[in-house]
C-alpha positions in Angstrom: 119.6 23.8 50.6 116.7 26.3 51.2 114.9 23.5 53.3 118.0 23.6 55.6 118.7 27.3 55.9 115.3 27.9 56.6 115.0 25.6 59.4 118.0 26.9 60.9 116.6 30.5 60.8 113.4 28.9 62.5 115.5 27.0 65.1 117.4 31.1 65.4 114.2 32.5 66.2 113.0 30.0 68.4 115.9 29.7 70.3 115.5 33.9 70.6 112.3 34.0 71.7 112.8 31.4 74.8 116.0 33.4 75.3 113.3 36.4 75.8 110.7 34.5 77.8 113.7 33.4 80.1 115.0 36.2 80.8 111.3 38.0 81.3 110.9 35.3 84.1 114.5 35.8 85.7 114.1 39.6 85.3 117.1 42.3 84.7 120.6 42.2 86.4 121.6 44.9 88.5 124.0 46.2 85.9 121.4 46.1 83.1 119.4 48.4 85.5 122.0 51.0 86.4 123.2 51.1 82.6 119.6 52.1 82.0 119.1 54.8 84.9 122.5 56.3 83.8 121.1 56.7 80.0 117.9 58.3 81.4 119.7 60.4 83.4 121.6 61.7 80.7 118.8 62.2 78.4 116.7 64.1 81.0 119.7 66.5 81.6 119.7 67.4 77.7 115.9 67.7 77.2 114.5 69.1 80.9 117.1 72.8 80.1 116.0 73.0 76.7 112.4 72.4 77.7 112.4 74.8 80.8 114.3 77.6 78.0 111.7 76.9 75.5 108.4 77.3 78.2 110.4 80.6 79.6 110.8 82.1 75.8 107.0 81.3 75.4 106.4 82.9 78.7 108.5 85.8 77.8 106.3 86.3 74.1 103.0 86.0 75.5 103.5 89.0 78.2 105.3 91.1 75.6 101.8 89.9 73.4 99.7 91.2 76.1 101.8 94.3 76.6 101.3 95.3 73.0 97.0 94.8 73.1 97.3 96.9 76.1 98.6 99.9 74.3 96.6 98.9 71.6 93.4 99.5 73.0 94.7 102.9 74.3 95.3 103.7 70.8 91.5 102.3 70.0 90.4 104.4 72.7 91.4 107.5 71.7 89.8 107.1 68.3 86.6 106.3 69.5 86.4 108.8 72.1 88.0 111.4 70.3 89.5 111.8 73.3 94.1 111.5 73.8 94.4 108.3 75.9 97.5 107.5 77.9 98.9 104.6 79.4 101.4 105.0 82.7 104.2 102.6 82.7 105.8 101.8 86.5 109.4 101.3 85.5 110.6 99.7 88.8 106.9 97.9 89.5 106.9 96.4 86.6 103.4 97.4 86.1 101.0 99.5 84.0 97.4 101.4 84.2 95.2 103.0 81.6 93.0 105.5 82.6 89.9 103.5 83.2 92.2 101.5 85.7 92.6 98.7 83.7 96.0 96.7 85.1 98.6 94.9 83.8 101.7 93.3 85.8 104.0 92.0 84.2 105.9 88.4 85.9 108.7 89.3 88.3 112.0 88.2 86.4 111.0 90.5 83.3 113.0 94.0 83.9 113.1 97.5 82.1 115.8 99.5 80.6 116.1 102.1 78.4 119.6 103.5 75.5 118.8 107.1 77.2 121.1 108.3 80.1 119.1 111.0 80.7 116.1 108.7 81.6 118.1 107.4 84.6 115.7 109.4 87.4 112.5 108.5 85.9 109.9 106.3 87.6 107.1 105.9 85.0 106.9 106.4 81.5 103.7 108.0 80.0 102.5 106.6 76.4 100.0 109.2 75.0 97.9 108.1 72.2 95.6 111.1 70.2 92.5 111.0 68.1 93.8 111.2 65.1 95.8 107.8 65.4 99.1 109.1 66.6 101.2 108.6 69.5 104.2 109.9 71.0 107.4 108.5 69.3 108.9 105.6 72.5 111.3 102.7 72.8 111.7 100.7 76.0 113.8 97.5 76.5 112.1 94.6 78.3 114.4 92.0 79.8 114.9 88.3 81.0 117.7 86.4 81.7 118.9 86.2 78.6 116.1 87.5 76.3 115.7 90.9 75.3 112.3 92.3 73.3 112.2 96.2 72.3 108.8 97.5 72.3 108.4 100.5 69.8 105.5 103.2 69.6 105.6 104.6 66.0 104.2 108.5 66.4 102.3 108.5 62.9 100.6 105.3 62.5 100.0 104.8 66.7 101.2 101.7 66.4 102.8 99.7 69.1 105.1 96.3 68.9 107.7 94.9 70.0 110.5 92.9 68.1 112.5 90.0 69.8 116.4 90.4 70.2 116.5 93.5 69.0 120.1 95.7 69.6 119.8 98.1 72.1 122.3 99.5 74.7 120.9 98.8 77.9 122.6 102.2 79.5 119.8 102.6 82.4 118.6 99.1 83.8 115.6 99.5 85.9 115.6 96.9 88.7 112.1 95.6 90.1 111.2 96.6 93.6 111.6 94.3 96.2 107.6 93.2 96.7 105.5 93.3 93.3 102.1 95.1 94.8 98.9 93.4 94.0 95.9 95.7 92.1 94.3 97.0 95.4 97.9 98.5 96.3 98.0 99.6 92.6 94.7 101.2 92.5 95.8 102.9 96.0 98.6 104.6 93.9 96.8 105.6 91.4 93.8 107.5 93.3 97.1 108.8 95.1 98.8 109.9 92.4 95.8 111.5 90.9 94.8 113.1 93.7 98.5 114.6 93.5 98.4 115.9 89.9 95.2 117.4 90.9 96.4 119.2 94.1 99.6 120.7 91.4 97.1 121.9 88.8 95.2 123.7 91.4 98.0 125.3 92.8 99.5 126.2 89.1 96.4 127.9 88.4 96.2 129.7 91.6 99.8 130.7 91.2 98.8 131.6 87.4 95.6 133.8 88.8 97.8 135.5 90.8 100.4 136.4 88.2 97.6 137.2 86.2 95.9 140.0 88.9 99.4 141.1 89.7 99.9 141.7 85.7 96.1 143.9 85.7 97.6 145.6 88.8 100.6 146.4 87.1 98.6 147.6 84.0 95.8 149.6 86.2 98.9 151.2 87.8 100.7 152.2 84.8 97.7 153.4 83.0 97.3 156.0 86.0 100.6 157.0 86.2 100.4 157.5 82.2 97.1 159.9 82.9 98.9 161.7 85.2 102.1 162.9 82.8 98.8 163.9 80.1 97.6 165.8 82.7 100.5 167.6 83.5 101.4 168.2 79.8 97.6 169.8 79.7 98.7 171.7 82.6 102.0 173.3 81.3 
């Protein structure tokens, strides 16, 4: 009995395998083909989306990564230097700039917004960092597609991060200009925009020295006028 059953399982597999060989020489049917496009097809429309979401969410990480050692070493900075540090955020550019001119652009399809209606106007937004390890209380919202990241400046501690779907109302959405500019065009801007703060501080302290001499003026005057009435009391 075992004899026999095992020589038909031999005679099974034999018969198998020159099934195999035969149909390696004669190759596959047309149908056998098109099944087996049809089945790739439908696994690379369920894997490529995912993949493509997954490479976009690590995309999205890694700038919000490099966001948060940027303000880092601001924060660093202004220990060391014993100096406050800030860091100008272009709201519609989608860029920022440290004071030494360090740059950092952020990718295109990343967007701003903030919870704070009032905030609506504003171009930049300036994060200070002091000496003593504090900062300026922020929040700003970073967006794309459909990932959001709030980055956070805590005002004791300095610290900045960011956390990953995070509720936030997005009530002012920044939108990106048109054309992201490269660093020359960003260094232009901000020799330009220097140059510009200068210019006001000059004319607020001319405008201060004048309310200044007109406030001695005033005094010089009123002390004369107050010498006259003596003298005319001296007088009566």
């Amino acid at each position: 009995m075992r004899a026999g059953f095992c020589g038909e399982l031999l005679l099974y597999f034999r018969a198998s395998v020159v099934d195999i060989l035969m149909r390696k020489k004669q190759g596959f049917t047309l149908l056998e083909l098109i099944v087996v496009l049809v089945i790739i097809g439908i696994v690379a429309g369920v894997a490529v989306p995912r993949f493509t979401g997954s490479f976009d969410s690590i995309r999205f990480r890694k700038t919000m990564n490099e966001l948060v050692y940027f303000l880092r070493e601001a924060r660093i900075k202004a220990m060391s230097s014993a100096e406050a540090t800030s860091v100008v955020f272009d709201l519609r550019g989608g860029y920022c700039y440290n004071e030494d001119k360090r740059i950092f652009i952020m990718p295109r399809e990343i967007e701003v917004f903030t919870d704070k209606f009032e905030a609506k106007d504003e171009q930049t937004r300036i994060f200070t960092f002091y000496p003593n390890g504090t900062a300026l209380e922020d929040k700003l919202g970073f967006i794309c597609d459909n990932m959001v990241a709030v980055l956070h400046v805590e005002p004791l501690g300095g610290m900045a991060y960011y956390k990953i779907n995070e509720e936030m109302e997005q009530v002012v959405r920044y939108a990106r200009d048109e054309k992201t500019p490269d660093e020359e065009e960003i260094k232009k801007d901000i020799d330009k925009s220097k140059d510009s703060d200068k210019l006001t501080e000059d004319i607020d302290m001319d405008g201060l020295d004048n309310v200044m001499s007109a406030d001695d003026e005033f005094d010089d005057d009123e002390g004369e006028d107050t010498e006259a009435v003596d003298d005319d009391i001296e007088d009566e």
